[in-house]
N, C-alpha and C positions, 0 to 999 in steps of 0.2 A: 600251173601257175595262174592262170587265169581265170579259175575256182574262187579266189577271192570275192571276186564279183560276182555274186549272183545276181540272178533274174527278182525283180522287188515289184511290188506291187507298181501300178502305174497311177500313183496319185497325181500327178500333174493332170491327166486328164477329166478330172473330179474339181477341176479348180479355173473358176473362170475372171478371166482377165483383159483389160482395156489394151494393158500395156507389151503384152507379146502374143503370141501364137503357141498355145500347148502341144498343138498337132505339130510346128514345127521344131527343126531342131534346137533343141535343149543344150548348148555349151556342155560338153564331158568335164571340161577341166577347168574352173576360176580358177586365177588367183588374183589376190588383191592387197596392195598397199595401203594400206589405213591410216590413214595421213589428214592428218589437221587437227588431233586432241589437242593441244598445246594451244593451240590460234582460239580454238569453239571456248577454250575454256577464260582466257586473255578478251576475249569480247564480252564475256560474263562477268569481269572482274571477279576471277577465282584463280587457284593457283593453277598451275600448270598440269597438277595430280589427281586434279577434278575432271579434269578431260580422258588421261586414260582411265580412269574409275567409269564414265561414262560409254568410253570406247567399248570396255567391255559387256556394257548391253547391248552394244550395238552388236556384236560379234555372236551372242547368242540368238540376236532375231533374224540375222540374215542366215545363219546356219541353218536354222529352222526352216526357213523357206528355202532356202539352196536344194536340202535335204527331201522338202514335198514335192517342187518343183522336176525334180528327177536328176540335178548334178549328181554327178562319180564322186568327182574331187573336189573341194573346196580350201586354196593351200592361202592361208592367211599371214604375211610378214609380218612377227609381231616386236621381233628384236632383232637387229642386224648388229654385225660385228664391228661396225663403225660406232653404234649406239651408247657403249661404255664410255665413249668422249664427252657425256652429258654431266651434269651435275651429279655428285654424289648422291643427294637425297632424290632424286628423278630416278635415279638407275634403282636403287634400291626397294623404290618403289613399284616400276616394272618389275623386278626379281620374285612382288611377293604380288603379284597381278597373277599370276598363272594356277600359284598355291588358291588364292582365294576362288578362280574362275572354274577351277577344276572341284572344288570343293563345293560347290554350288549347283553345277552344271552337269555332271557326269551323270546323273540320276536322269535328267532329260535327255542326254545325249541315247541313256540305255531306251528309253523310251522309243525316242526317234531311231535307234539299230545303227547309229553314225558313228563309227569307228576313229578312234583319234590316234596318228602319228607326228613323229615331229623329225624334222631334220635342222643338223645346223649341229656343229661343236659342242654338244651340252655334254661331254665332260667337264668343261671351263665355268660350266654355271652354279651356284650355290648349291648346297646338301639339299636345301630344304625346298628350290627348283627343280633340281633334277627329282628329287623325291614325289614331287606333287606328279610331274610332267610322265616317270615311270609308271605311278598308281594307275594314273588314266590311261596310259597305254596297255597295262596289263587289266585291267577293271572292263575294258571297252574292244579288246582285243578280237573277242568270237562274233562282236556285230559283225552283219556281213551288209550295212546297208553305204549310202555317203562316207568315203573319207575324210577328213578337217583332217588338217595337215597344216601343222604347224611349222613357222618359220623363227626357230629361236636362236640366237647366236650364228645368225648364216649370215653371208657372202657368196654369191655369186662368183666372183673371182679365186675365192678360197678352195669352193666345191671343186672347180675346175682344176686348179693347183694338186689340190689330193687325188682325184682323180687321175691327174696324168702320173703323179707319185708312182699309183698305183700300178699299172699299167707296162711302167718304167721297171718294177721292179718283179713284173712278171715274167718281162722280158729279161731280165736282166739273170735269174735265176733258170732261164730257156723254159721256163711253164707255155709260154707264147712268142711267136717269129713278130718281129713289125709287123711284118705282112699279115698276122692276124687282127690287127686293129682296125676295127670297122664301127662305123656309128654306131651299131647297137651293143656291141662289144663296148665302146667307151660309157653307153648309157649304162653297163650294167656296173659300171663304176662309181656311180651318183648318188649323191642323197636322196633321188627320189626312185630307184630301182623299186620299190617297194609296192611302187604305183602301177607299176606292169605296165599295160598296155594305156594305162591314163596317165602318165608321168611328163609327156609334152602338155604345156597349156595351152588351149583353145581361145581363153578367153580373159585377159589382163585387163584390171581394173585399177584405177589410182585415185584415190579422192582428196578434195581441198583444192585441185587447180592445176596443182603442178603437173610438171608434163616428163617425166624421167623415169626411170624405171630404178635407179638408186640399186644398182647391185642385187637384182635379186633374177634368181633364176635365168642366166644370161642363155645356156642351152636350150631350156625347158620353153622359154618365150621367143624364139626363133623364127616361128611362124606364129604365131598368136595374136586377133585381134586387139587392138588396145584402145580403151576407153577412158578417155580421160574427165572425172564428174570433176565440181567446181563445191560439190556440198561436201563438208568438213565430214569426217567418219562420226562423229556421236550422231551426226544427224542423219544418216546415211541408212534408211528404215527399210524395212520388206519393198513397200512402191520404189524406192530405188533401185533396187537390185532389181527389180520384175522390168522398169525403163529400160536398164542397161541391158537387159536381156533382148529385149527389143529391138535396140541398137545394133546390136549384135546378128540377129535375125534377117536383117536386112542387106546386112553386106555377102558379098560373095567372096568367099577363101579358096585361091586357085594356084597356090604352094609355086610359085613361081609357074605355073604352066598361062595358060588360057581362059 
């Protein structure tokens, strides 16, 4: 199982910087809530659709450095299950963001060896979503370098829900006693099982300000530092991501011990 990941070249230390430490630890696992297209793009007098059009460059340059930088995982919220409650021409819009980013980007992605998954209900998503969002999983499949791990049609609460479903019904068929339910057991129930040994996050980022975690990855962020920037995601470039990284660097994670 843990083949997945191989050993990749060590670009990070080829790369020098004000703002963290290459030598030290490198976060295994972002993830980040991309928050503030709407506001970046509302202060520009533009519509609201000009911000995620923009978001999505932002999503390719920090990839890119996630990816040289030396992260595993890089798991980006780009549509939560609450998010259908937006206007029709907003959602519709998101729907065909994945088609266009994937159509674009997958040829870089091949470049950089960065392997795209997604989790989250995309049966419920469009033909022509799921269809974009498949290609790139099967196109990008054999990279063995960075994950980008998408978060489309997810909920936190949801994942959890199907999860115990599941679980429930192992039991329930005698495949498993209660007593076989063990934390790693319930992980291997998860939308992110696929992550192996990188599927806890390290290292949660929110930008725009806000300070919540809005349903996402409620297991997976359990232990995981959390940074909260005040810069809107279109504006949210490589030096930011390299600060937070820094950020990050600095504190000590001692899992409830000492």
């Amino acid at each position: 199982m843990k083949g997945l990941f191989r050993k990749r070249n060590q670009k990070a230390k080829e790369i020098t910087t004000d703002s963290f430490n290459v030598d030290e630890t490198i976060p295994h696992h972002i993830a980040i809530i991309m928050d503030g297209n709407g506001r970046w793009a509302q202060k520009k007098f533009m519509p609201r659709i000009a911000g995620h059009k923009e978001g999505m460059n932002t999503v390719k340059k920090v990839t890119k450095r996630a990816s040289e930088i030396g992260v595993k995982v890089l798991s980006l919220y780009a549509f939560s299950t609450e998010n259908w409650k937006r206007p029709d021409e907003e959602v519709n819009f998101l729907m065909q963001l994945p088609v266009d980013f994937f159509d674009t980007f997958v040829p870089e992605l091949m470049e950089q060896n960065v392997k795209v998954q997604v989790m989250g209900f995309t049966e419920k998503l469009p033909n022509h979503t799921r269809k974009a969002v498949e290609k790139a999983i099967s196109d990008t499949e054999k990279n063995t370098g960075m994950v980008l791990n998408f978060a489309l049609n997810y909920g936190g609460r949801s994942e959890l829900l199907e999860a115990s479903k599941t679980l429930a019904e192992k039991v329930k068929t005698g495949e498993i006693d209660v007593e076989d339910i063990t934390e790693s057991l319930f992980e291997e129930s998860l939308m992110t099982r696929n992550l192996e040994e990188y599927q806890n996050v390290d290292f949660m980022i929110r930008t725009s300000g806000e300070e919540r975690i809005s349903n996402f990855m409620l297991w997976q962020n359990a232990y995981s530092e959390f940074y909260f920037s005040k810069v809107l995601w279109p504006d949210f470039d490589e030096q930011a991501l390299e600060d937070a990284i820094g950020i990050y660097q600095k504190r000590h994670r001692r899992f409830g011990g000492l």
